[in-house]
TINU-307699 format. One record per residue (C-alpha): x, y, z; residue number from 1; residue in three letters. Coordinates in steps of 0.5 Angstrom, whole numbers, always signed. Example, Ala and Ser with C-alpha at 12.3 -4.5 7.8 and 13.67 -1.06 7.14 Angstrom:
BEGIN
    xx    yy    zz  nr rest
   +25    -9   +16   1  ALA
   +27    -2   +14   2  SER
//
This chain:
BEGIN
    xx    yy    zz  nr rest
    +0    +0    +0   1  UNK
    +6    +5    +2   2  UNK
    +9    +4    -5   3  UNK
    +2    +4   -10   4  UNK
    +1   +11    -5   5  UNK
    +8   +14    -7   6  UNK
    +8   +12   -14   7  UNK
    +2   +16   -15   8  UNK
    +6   +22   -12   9  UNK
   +11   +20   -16  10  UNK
    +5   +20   -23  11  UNK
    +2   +28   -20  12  UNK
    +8   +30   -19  13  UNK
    +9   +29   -26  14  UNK
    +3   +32   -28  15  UNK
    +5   +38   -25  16  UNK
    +5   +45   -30  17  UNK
   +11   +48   -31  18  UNK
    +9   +57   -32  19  UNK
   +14   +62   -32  20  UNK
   +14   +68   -28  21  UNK
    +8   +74   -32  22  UNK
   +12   +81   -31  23  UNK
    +5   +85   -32  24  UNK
    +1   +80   -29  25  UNK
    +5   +81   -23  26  UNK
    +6   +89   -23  27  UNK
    -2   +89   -24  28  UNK
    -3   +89   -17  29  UNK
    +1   +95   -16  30  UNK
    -2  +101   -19  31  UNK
    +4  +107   -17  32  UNK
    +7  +102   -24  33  UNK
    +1  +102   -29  34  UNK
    +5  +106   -34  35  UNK
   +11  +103   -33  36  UNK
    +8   +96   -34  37  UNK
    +3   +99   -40  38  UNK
   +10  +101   -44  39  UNK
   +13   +94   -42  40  UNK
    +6   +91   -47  41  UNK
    +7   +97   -52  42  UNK
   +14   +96   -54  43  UNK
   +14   +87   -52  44  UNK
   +19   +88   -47  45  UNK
   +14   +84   -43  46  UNK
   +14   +78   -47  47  UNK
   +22   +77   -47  48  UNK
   +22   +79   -40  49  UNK
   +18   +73   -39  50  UNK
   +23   +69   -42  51  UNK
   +28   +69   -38  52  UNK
   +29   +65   -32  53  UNK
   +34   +70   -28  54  UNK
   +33   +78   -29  55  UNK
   +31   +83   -25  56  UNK
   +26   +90   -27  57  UNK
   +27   +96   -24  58  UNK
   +22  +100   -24  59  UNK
   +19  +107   -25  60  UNK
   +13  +110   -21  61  UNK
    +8  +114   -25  62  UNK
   +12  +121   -24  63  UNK
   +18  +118   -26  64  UNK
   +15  +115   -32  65  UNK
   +11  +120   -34  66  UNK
   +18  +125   -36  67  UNK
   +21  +120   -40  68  UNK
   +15  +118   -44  69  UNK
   +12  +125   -46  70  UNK
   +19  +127   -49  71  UNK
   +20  +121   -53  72  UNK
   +18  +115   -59  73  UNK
   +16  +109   -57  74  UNK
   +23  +106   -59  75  UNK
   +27  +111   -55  76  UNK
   +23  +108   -49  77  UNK
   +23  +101   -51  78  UNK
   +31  +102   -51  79  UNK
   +31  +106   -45  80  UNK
   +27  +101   -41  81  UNK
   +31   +94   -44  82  UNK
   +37   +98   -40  83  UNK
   +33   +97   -34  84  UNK
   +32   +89   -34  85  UNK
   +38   +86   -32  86  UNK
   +40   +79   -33  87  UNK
   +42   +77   -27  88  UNK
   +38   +76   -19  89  UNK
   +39   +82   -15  90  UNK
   +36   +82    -8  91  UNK
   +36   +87    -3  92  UNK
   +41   +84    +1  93  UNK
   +45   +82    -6  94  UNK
   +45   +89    -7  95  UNK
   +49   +91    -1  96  UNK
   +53   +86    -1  97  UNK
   +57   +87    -8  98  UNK
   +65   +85    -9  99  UNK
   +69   +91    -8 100  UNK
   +62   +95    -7 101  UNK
   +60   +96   -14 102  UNK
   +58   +92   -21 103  UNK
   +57   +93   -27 104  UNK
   +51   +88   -30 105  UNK
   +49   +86   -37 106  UNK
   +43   +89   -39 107  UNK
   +38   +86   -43 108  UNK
   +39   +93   -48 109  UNK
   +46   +89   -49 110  UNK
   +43   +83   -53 111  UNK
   +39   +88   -58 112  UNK
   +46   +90   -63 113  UNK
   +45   +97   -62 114  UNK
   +50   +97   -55 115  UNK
   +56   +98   -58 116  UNK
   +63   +97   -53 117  UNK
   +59   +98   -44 118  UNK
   +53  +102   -46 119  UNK
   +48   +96   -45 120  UNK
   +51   +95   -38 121  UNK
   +49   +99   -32 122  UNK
   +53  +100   -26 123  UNK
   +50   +99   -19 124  UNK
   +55  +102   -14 125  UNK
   +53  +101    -6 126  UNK
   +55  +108    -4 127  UNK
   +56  +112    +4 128  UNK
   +51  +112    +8 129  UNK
   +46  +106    +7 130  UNK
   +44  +108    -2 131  UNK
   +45  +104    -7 132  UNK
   +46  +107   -13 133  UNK
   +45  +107   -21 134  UNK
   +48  +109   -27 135  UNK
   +51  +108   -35 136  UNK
   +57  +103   -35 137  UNK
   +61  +108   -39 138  UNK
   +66  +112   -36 139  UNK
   +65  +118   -33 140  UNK
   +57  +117   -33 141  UNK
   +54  +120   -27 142  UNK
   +50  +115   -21 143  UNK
   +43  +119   -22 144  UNK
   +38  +114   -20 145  UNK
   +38  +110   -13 146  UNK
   +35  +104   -10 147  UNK
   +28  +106    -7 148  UNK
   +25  +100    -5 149  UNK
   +24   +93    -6 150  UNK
   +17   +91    -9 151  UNK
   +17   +83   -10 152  UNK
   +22   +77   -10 153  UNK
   +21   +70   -14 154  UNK
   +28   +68   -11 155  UNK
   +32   +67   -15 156  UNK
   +28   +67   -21 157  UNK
   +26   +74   -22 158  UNK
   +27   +81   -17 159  UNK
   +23   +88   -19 160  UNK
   +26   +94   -15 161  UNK
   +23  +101   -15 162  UNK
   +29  +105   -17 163  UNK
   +28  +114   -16 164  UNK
   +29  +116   -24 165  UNK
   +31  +113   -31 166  UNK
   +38  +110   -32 167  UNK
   +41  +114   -39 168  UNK
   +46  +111   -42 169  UNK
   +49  +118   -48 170  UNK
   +47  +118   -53 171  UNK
   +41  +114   -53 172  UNK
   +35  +119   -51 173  UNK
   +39  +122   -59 174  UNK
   +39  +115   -63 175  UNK
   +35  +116   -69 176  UNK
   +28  +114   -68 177  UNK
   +24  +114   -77 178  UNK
   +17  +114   -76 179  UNK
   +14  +107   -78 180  UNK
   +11  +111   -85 181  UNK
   +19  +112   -86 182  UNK
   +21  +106   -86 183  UNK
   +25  +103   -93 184  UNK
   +23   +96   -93 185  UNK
   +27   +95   -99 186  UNK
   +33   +98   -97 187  UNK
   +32   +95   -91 188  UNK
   +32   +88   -94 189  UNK
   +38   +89   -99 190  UNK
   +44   +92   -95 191  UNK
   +41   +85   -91 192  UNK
   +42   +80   -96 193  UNK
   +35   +79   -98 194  UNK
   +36   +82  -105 195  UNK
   +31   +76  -109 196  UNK
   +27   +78  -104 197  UNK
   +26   +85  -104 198  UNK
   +26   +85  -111 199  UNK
   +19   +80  -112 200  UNK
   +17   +85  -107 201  UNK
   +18   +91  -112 202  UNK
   +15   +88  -119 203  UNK
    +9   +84  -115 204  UNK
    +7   +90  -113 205  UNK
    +6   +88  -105 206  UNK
   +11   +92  -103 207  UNK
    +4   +97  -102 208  UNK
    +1   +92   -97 209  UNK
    +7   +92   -93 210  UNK
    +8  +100   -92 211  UNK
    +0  +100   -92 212  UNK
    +1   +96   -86 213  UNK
    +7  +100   -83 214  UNK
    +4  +104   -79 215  UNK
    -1   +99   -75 216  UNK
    +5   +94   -74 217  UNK
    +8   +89   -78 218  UNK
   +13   +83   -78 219  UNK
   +18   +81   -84 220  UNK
   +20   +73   -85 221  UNK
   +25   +76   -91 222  UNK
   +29   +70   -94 223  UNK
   +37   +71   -95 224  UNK
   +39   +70  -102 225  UNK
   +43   +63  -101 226  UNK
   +35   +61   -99 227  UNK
   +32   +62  -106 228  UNK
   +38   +58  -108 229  UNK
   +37   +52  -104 230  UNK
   +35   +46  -106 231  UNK
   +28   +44  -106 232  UNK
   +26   +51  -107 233  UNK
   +20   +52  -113 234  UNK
   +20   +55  -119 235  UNK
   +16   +61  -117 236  UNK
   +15   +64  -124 237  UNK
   +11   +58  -124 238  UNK
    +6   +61  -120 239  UNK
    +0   +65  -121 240  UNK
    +0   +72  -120 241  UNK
    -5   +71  -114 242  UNK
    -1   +65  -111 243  UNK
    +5   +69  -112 244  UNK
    +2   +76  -109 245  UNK
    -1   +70  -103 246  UNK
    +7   +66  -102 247  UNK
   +10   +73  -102 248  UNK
    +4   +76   -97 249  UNK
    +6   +70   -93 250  UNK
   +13   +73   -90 251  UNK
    +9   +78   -86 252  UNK
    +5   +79   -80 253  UNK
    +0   +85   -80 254  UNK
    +3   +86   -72 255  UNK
    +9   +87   -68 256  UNK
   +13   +81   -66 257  UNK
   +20   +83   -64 258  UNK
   +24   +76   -62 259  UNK
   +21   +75   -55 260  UNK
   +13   +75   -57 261  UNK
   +15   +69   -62 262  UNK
   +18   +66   -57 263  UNK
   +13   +66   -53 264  UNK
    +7   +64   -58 265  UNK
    +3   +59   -56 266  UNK
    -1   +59   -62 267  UNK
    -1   +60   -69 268  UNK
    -1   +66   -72 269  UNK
    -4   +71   -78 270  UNK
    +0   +73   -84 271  UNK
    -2   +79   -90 272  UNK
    -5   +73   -93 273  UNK
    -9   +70   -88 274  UNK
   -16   +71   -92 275  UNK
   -23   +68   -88 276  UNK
   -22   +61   -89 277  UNK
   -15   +61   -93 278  UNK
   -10   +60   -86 279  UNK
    -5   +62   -89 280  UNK
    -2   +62   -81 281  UNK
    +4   +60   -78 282  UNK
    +7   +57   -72 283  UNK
   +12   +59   -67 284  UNK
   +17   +55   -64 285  UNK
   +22   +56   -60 286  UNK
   +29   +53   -56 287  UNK
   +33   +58   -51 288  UNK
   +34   +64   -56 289  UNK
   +33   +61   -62 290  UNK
   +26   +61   -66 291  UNK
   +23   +57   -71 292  UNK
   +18   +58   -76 293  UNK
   +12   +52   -79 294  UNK
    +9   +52   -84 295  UNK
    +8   +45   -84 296  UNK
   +12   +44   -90 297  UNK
   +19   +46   -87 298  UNK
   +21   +49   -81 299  UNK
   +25   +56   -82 300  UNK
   +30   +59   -78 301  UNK
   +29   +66   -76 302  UNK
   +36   +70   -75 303  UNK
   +36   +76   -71 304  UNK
   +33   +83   -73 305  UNK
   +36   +88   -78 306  UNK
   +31   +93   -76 307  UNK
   +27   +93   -70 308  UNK
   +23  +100   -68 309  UNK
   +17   +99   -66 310  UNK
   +11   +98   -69 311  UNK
   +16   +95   -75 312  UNK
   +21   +89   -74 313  UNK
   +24   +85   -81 314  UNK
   +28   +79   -79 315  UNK
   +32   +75   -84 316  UNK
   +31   +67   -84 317  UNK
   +35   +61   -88 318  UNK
   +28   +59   -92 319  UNK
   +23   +61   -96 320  UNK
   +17   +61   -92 321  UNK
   +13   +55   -96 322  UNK
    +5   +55   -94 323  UNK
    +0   +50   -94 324  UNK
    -5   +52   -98 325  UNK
    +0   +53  -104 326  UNK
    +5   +47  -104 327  UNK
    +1   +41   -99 328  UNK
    +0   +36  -105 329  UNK
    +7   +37  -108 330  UNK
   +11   +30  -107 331  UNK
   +15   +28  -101 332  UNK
   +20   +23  -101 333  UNK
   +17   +17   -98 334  UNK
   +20   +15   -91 335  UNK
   +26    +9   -93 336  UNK
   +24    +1   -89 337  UNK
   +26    +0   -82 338  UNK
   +32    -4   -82 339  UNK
   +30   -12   -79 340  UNK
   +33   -13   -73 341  UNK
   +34   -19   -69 342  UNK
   +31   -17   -61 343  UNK
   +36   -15   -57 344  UNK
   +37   -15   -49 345  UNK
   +33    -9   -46 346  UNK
   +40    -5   -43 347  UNK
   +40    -2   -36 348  UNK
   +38    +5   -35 349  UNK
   +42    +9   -34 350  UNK
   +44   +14   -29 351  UNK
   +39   +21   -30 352  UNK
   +43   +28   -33 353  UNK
   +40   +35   -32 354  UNK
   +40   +38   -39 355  UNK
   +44   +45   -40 356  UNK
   +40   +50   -39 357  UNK
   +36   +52   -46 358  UNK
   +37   +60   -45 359  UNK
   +44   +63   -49 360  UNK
   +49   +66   -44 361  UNK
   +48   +72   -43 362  UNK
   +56   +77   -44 363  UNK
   +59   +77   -37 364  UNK
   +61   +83   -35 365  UNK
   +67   +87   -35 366  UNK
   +72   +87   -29 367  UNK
   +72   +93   -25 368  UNK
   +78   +95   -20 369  UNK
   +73  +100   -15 370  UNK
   +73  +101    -7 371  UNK
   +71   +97    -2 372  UNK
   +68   +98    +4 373  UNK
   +60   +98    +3 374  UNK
   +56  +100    +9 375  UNK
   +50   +94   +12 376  UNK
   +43   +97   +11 377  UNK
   +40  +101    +6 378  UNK
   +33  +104    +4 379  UNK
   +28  +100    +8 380  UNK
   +21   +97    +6 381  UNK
   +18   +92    +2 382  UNK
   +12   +93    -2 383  UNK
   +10   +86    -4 384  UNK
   +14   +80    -3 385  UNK
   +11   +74    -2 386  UNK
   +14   +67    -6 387  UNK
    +7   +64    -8 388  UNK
    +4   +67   -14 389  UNK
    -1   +65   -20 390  UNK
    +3   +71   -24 391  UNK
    +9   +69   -21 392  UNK
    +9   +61   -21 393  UNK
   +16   +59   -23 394  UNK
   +18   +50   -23 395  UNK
   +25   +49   -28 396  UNK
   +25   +44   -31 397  UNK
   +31   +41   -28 398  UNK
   +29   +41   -21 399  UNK
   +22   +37   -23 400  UNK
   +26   +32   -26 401  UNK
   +31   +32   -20 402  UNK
   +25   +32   -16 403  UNK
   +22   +27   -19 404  UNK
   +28   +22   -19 405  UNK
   +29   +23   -12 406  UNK
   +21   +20   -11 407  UNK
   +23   +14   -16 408  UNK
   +28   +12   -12 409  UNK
   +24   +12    -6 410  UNK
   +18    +8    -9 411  UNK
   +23    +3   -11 412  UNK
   +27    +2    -4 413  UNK
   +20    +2    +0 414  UNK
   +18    -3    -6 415  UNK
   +24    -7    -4 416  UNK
   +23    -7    +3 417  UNK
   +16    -9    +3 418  UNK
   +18   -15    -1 419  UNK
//
C-alpha cells in the first residue's frame, strides 16, 4: 500500500504544469507601476521578459515614467526601459553586498545589437550611508538614480525593485528613431541580403500592402538569398500572379512581434495572407533563443533582427516560407523501410543527467577595480514579496526531474522493502 501510494505521487508530480513568471501580471497588483508595466506591453518588452528564468526590473513609479514618455518615441523608451532589465537576480540583500562594492550588469539592451562597447551594461554602486546607486557603465557616467524599495521577489527567478529615476545611457535618448511610414522596407532588405526578396516585392506590387501595414505594425519573415537557391525550393515563375501575390504576402505578419513575443507563442499566427478560410498561418517554436517557423511544409530558422523599431521589426531567415495551402500536395519522398533486426536485451538504465539550460548565456560583464568598503543596510520596505503567486509561479524543468527522480528512488526502495 506504502509504495502503490508513492508512485501515485510520483504519476502528480509528473502532471504538475511547469509556468513561467507574467512580469505585467505581476505589476497589476501595483497600481503606482500602471505606466511602466503599459510600455512593457507597448514595446513587447514583457514578452522577452517573461522568457527569461533570472532577471530583475527596475522599475519606474508614474511620476518617473511620466517625464520619459512625453518627451519620447515608443522606440526610444522601448530601448530605455530594456536598459532597466538586468540579466542577473538582485535582491536587497544582494544589492548590499556586492564584491568591492560596485558592478556592472548586463542588460537586456546588450542583447539587441545596438550597444556598442559597455552602453547596455549599468552600473550598481553601494554608496556611504546605506544607497545603492544606479547609473550607465560608460566612463564618467554619473549614478542618477538609486534604489527606492523592494516591490516583489521570486528567489532566484525574478526580482522587481522600484528605483528613483530612468537609468540614461549617452546618446540613447538621441538614437534616431524614423516614424513606421519612414521605413525603407527594400532598402532594408538588400544592405540584409535579401535582395531576390526585395525584388519580387517591388515588381509584384505587394511591397504597397506591406507599407499599408506599416503604421498598425508589421513583421517581416525576408528569405536570404543563399535561401531561394536552396534546394527544394520551386519554381515561382510558375505561379500564378495570385499564388505568387499570396506566398509573398505569407512573409509578414500584419502585428508586431519582435523576438521575445514569437518566443512566446503559444499558437499560430496570421499573415498578410490570411484571408477567411485561407489560413495561411504560421506557427512558432522555440529552444533558449533560437526561434523556428512551421508552415507545415518545412521549419525555417529566424535569425536576429535587421531592424527593429516599434511597430515594425524585419527579420531575415534561412527558408522561403512554403504554405500549406499553395504546396501540401507537392510529392515528398516516401520514408525508407526499418531495417529487421534481431531482438536485443533491453540495456540497463542509466543514470539521469540534468539537460543544459536552454537559455543562451548572456555577456559576462567587464571586470571593474573600485573601492570596498559598502555600508550594511540600505532604504527599507518592501511593498510585496510573497514567493506563492498565480502570476509569479516558476517549477524548472531540472528541478522537477530531480524532484522526480529522487521520489522514484524512494518508491522503488520501499518496494523492496515491503517485499
Amino acid at each position: 500500500m506504502a509504495a502503490t501510494k508513492l508512485i501515485f505521487l510520483v504519476l502528480s508530480l509528473v502532471a504538475v504544469s511547469v509556468s513561467a513568471h507574467n512580469i505585467t501580471a505581476i505589476l497589476e497588483g501595483f497600481p503606482d507601476y500602471s505606466s511602466y508595466n503599459s510600455f512593457l506591453s507597448q514595446t513587447k518588452l514583457a514578452d522577452e521578459i517573461n522568457t527569461r528564468e533570472t532577471i530583475t526590473c527596475l522599475v519606474l513609479n508614474n511620476g518617473a515614467m511620466s517625464a520619459l514618455t512625453a518627451k519620447h518615441p515608443l522606440s526610444v523608451i522601448k530601448s530605455v526601459l530594456s536598459l532597466h532589465v538586468l540579466l542577473d537576480y538582485y535582491d536587497p540583500p544582494k544589492l548590499h553586498k556586492i564584491s568591492k562594492g560596485t558592478t556592472l550588469t548586463t542588460t537586456l539592451y546588450q542583447t539587441t545589437g545596438n550597444a556598442p562597447g559597455n552602453l547596455g551594461f549599468v552600473n550598481i554602486t553601494d554608496l556611504q550611508g546605506g544607497k545603492v546607486g544606479f547609473g550607465s557603465a560608460i566612463p564618467g557616467s554619473k549614478l542618477d538614480s538609486s534604489y527606492t524599495k523592494s516591490v516583489k521577489q521570486i528567489p532566484y527567478n525574478i526580482s522587481i525593485l522600484e528605483i528613483s529615476a530612468p537609468i540614461i545611457a549617452p546618446g540613447i535618448l538621441s538614437a534616431p528613431a524614423p516614424s513606421a511610414s519612414g521605413v525603407n522596407i527594400t532598402g532594408l532588405l538588400e544592405k540584409a541580403g535579401c535582395k531576390t526578396f526585395a525584388s519580387l516585392l517591388a515588381s509584384s506590387g505587394v511591397l504597397k500592402t506591406y507599407e499599408s501595414a506599416l503604421e498598425k505594425g508589421l513583421t517581416v519573415f525576408a528569405p536570404s538569398d543563399e535561401a531561394f537557391k536552396a534546394e527544394g525550393v520551386p519554381d515561382l515563375s510558375k505561379l500564378t500572379n495570385a499564388d505568387q501575390v499570396s506566398l509573398l504576402e505569407y512573409h509578414a505578419s500584419p502585428d508586431y512581434k519582435p523576438k521575445g513575443t514569437l518566443k512566446t507563442a503559444k499558437d499560430p499566427f496570421g499573415t498578410l495572407a490570411t484571408n477567411g478560410a485561407a489560413k495561411f498561418d504560421l506557427t512558432a517554436t522555440s529552444a533558449g533563443d533560437d526561434v523556428t517557423l512551421h508552415t507545415g511544409i518545412s521549419p525555417a530558422r529566424v535569425n536576429e533582427a535587421v531592424f527593429d523599431s516599434p511597430p515594425v521589426v524585419i527579420f531575415t531567415v534561412d527558408k522561403v516560407l512554403l504554405p500549406i495551402e499553395l504546396f501540401g500536395n507537392s510529392p515528398s519522398p516516401a520514408p525508407a523501410p526499418e531495417p529487421v533486426s534481431s531482438p536485443t536485451p533491453t540495456p540497463s538504465p542509466s543514470p539521469l543527467s540534468e539537460a543544459p539550460s536552454p537559455l543562451a548565456a548572456s555577456p559576462p560583464a567587464p571586470p571593474t577595480d573600485t573601492p570596498a568598503g559598502a555600508p550594511a543596510d540600505g532604504p527599507a520596505g518592501s511593498s510585496e514579496n510573497s514567493t506563492s503567486d498565480k502570476a509569479a509561479a516558476h517549477v524548472t524543468a531540472p528541478l522537477l526531474g530531480s524532484i522526480v527522480f529522487t521520489i522514484f528512488a524512494t518508491v522503488v526502495s520501499s518496494y523492496v522493502g515491503l517485499c
